[in-house]
N, C-alpha and C positions, 0 to 999 in steps of 0.2 A: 584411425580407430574404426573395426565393423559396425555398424548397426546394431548386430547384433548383440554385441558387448554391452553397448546402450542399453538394454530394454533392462536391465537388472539393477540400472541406476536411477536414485528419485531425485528431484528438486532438491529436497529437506538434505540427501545427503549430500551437496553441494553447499548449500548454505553451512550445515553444521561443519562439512569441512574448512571452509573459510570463516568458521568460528564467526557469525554473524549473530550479536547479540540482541537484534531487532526483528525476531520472529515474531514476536508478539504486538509489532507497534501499528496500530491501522488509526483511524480518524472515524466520527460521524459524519453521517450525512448532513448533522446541524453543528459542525464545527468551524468557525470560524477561519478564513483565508491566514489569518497571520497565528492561530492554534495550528495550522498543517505546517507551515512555514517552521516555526521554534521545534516543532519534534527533528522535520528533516534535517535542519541544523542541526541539533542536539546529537543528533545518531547518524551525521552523514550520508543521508540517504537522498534520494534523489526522485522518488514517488511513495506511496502510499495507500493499501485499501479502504474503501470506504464503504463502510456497515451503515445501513438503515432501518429502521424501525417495520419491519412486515406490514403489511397491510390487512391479513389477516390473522394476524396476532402480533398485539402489540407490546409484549414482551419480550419475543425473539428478534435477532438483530437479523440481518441478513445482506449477501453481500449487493454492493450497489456498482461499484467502478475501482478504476483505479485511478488513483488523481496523483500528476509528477508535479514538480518543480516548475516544469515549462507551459504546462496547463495555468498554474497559476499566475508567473509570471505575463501571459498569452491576456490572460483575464482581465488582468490588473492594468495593463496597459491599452487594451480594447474599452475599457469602462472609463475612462478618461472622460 
């Protein structure tokens, strides 16, 4: 495939084409390790973004990271 062909395609119409029903699924940055856990289960997913509370306003969400499976896993077994 050119390059060029590329530039006129987005993320979104990749997802929408693999009908991916968890565009909308992200976590807090005060959500709980086994709250990330039950959504990725729930929706076979394998990471997640995480919204945090602005610092200069603390109304809007804003984003923070993206946190996988294997992050957590990583966590969980280093905190031992």
């Amino acid at each position: 495939m050119k390059t060029a062909a590329l530039e006129k395609y987005t993320v979104r119409d990749v997802l929408e084409y693999r009908g991916n029903p968890q565009l909308n699924r992200t976590v807090s940055d005060t959500s709980t390790v086994e709250e990330a856990l039950q959504i990725m289960d729930a929706y076979d997913i394998v990471s997640l973004p995480v919204f945090g509370r602005s610092k200069t306003n603390s109304e809007r969400s804003s984003f923070v990271d993206i946190v996988s499976v294997y992050d957590l896993r990583d966590y969980i077994i280093q905190s031992r």
